[in-house]
N, C-alpha and C positions, 0 to 999 in steps of 0.2 A: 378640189377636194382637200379638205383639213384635214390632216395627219396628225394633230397635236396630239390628240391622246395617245395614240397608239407609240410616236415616237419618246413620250416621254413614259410611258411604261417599259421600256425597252433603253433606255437612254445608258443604262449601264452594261449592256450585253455585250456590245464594242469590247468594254475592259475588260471583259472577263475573258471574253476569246481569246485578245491579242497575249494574256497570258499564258496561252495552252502552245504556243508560237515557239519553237526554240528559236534561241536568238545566238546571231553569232560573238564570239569572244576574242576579235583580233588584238594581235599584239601593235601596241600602237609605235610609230617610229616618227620624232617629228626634228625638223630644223630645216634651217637655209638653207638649199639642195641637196634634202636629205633623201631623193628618189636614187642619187650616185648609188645608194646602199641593197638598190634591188635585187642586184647579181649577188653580191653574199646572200642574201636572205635566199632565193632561189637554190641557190648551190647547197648551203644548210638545208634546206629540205628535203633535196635532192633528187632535184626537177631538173631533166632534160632538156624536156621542150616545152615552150611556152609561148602561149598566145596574145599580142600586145596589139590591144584597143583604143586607138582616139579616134578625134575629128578630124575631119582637114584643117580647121584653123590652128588647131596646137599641131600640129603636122606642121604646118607652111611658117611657125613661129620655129620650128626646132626645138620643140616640148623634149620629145620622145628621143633624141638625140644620149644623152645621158645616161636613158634607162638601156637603149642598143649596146651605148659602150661598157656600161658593169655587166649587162650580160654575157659579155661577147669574151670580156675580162675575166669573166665567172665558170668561162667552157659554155655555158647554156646556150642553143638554138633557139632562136627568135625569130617567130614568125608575127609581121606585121597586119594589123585591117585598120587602116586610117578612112575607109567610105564615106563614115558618116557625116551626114550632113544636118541630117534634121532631128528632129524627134523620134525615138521605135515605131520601127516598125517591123509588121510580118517580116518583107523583103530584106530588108539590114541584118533582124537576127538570122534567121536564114542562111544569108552567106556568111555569117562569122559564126554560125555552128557547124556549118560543110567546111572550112577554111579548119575550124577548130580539130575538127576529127579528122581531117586531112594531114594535118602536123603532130596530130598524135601528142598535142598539149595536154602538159597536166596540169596547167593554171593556166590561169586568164589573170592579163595586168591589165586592168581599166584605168588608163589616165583622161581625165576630162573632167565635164561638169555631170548634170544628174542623166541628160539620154545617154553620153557614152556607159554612166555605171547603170542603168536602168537595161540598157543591151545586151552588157555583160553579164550582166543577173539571168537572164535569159538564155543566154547563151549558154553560159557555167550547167543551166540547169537539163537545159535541150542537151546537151551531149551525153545527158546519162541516164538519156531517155531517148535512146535513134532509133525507137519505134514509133513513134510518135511523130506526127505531125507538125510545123510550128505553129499552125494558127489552133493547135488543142491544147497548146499549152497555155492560153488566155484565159485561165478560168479566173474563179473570185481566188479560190485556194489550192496553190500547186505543194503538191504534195510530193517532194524530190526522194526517192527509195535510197537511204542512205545518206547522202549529202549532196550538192552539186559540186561541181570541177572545184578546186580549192580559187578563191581568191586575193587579187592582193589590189588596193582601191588605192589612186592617188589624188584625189580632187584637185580642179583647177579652178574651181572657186569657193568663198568663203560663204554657202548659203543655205544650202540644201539639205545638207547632213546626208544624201543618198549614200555615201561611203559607207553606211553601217545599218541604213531601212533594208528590213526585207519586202517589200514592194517595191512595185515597178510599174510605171504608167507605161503603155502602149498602146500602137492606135491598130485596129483591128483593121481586116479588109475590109468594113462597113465604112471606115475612113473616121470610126469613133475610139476616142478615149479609153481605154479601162485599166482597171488599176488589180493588177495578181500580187497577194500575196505568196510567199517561197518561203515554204516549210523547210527547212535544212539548208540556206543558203548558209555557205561557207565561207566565210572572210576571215583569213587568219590573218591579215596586216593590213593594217592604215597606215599608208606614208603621207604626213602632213608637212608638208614643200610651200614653204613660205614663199620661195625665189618663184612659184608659178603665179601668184598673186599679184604682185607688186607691180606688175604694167597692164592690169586691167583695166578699163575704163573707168571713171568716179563712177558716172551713169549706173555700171554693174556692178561696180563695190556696194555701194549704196543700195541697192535694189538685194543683191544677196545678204548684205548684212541686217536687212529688215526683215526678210524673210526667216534668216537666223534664229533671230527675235522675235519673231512669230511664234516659233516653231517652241522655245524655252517658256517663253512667257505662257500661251496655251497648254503644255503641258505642266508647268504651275498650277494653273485652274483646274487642270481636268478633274472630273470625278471617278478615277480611277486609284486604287489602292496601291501604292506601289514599293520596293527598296527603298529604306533611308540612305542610298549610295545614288537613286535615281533622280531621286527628290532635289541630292545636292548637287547632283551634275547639272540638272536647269537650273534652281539658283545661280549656280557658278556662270554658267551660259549666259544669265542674263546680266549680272554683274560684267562680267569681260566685253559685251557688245554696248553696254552701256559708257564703260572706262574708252573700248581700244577704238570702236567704229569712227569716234570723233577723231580722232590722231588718225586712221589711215587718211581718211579724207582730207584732210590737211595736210599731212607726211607721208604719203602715199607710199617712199620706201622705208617705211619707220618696221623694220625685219621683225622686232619683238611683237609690236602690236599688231601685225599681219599674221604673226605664229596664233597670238592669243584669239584671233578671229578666227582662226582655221581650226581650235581647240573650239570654240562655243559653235561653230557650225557641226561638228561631230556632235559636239553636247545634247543638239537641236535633233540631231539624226536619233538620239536614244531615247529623245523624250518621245519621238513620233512611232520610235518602236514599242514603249512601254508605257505611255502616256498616254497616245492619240494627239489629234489635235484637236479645234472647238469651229466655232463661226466663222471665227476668222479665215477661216480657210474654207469655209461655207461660202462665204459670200465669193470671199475671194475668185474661189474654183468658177462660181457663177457668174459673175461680170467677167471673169479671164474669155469664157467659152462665148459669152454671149456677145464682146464688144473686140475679141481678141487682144485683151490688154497681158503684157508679160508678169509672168505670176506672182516676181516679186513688186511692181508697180500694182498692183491687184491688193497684193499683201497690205502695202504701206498704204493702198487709198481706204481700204475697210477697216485699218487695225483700231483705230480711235474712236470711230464709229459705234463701233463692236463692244471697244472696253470702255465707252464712257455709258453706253447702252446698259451693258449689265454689271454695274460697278457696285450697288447695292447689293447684291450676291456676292460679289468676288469682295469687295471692302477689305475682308481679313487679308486676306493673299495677295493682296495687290500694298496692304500694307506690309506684309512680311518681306516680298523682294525691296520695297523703301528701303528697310531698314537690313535685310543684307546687304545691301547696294551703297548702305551709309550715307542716304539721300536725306534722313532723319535723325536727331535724336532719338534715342530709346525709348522716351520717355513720351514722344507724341504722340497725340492719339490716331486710334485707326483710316481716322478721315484724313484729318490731315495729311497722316503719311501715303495713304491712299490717292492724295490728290497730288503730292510730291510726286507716285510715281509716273500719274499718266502726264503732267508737266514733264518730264523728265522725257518722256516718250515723243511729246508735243515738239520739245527743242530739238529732240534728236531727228526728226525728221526732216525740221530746219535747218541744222546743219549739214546731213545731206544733200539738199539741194531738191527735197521732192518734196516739200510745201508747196508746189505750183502744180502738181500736177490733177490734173480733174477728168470726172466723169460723166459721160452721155446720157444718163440715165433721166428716163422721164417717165411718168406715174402712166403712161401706156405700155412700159415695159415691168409693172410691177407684178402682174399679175405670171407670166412667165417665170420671171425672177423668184418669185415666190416658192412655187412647184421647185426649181431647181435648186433651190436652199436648201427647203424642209429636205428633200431625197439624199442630197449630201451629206446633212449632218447626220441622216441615222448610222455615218460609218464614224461616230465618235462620241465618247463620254463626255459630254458638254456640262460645265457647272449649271445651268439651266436650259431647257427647252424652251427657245423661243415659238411663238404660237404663230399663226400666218400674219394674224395683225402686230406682233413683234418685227415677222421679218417687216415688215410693210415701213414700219415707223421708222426702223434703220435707214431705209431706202432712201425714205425722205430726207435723212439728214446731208445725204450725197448727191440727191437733184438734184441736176443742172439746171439753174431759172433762167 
């Protein structure tokens, strides 16, 4: 079934909504092992007890090790849930909202990447609702009575921007996907910790800095009305992953330009809260589920695809980050600079290292792929509605022969 019409009669309702959305306003805290700083901030609020969230693998690196000792330095009781393993789910948040209410936390520290912050979004929210069920807290729009638990977000990588989206992916008992928005999540502090970056894999660097970049560049295009303080944070986003992504990959402990990534991945986090995203994460989302590719190699194999696809639409705006980006003269025209950017996008993929990588895709998977685009994108203000025979064309360009 074509949805075209219908999705592109509607193609702005996304924006309007995510308006209606408060959105959190953390105080941001950023440097080379600037997490030491937790237990004052803690104490300054004048929190007791608090509940501290990772994985096991920043666990078994001695992540969390720092955050123990300023709290411990701070007077505050710390109680740990390092479980996670995988992606949300029911059974995870579950025990770290029993765990939660058991220690009689009044924040949750989320250190990790986006499931440890997508749990604790969850969690913050289930504890001030312990009538409730966890699997009822899966809806499209959770609606927290008052606020959720306070939070304080530390990401451990440079991609996702989850430190500041109020959504949350989780996988439900059907063993599927969904994505809740959280009306009053409360993040009062971002600690952005260079020192937790700087010995990730290139492989991850590179795959969360594109997604970064996904995330800025799409909320550029979106057709959503927004802040001129919103508008400039994605410029800025995209300018910073365009200068810093190349130097970490190459100077992997280069502290400044690992800060400036972990600045344009929040950037990324504000455009997907007041922005939206577009295709890009259309298609993405739908080859990730369908072929189980990780979502920033999803990112980076759809992004060019996507923006060379609808470049005739985006023309102006893809010339305007050109020319913030100082990838042009002033003076060039809009194609030009237009073309300056997705070159620019082109190399920077190459320098990465994820110009090699490819996709399964064959025109007996088109028609599935199809369905599962058009349904994605109706959760975003897209600079155009692609038709089925748009997505279809895209497809083509990522065939595997």
């Amino acid at each position: 079934m074509d949805t075209y019409k219908f999705r592109k009669q509607i193609h702005k309702l996304p924006g309007k909504v995510i308006h209606h959305v408060p959105l959190p306003e953390p105080q941001v805290v950023e440097g080379h092992g600037a997490r030491v700083r937790i237990g004052e901030i803690c104490k300054a609020c004048g929190y007791k007890h608090v509940l501290l969230v990772t994985d096991q693998t920043l666990q078994k690196l001695g992540y969390e090790q720092k955050i123990v000792q300023s709290l411990e330095e701070a007077g505050v009781v710390c109680s740990l849930f390092a479980d996670i393993d995988s992606e949300p789910n029911i059974a995870l948040i579950d025990t770290g909202r029993k765990m939660a209410m058991e220690c009689q936390a009044e924040c949750v520290i989320a250190l990790g990447g986006g499931s440890v912050m997508d749990t604790c979004k969850m969690i913050a929210a289930g504890v001030k609702m312990p009538h409730l069920k966890t699997k009822t807290l899966l809806r499209k729009f959770l609606v927290v009575p008052g606020k959720t638990l306070p939070m304080i977000t530390v990401p451990s990588t440079a991609g996702t921007g989850a430190e500041v989206t109020v959504g949350a992916v989780v996988t439900n008992a059907r063993g599927t996907k969904g994505s809740t928005v959280l009306v009053g999540l409360d993040v009062t502090h971002v600690i952005l910790d260079s020192e937790l970056t700087i010995h990730a894999p290139q492989l991850v660097t590179a795959a969360c800095g594109m997604d970064a970049l996904s995330h800025v560049v799409e909320g550029t295009l979106s057709d959503v009305a927004v802040y001129v303080e919103d508008a400039y944070h994605s410029l800025e986003g995209v300018r910073l992953i365009l200068q810093h992504l190349p130097v970490v990959m190459r100077e992997p402990e280069n502290i400044e330009s690992r800060l400036a990534m972990c600045r344009a991945a929040m950037y990324g986090g504000n455009a997907i809260n007041t922005q939206l995203a577009g295709y890009i994460h259309a298609f993405a989302h739908s080859i990730g589920a369908k072929y189980h590719i990780p979502h920033g190699q999803a990112i980076t194999l759809m992004m060019l695809p996507v923006m060379e696809y609808q470049k005739e639409v985006c023309l102006e705006k893809y010339a305007i980050m050109a020319r913030y980006c100082h990838l042009v003269e002033e003076s060039a025209s809009d194609n030009e600079a237009a073309e300056c950017f997705l070159q620019a996008v082109r190399e920077l993929i190459v320098t990465c290292g994820l110009d090699k990588l490819e996709l399964p895709v064959q025109p007996a998977d088109y028609e599935e792929l199809t369905r599962m685009v058009a349904a994605d994108s109706i959760n975003y203000s897209a600079p155009m509605t692609f038709s089925n025979e748009d997505i279809v064309k895209v497809l083509e360009r990522v065939t595997k022969v």
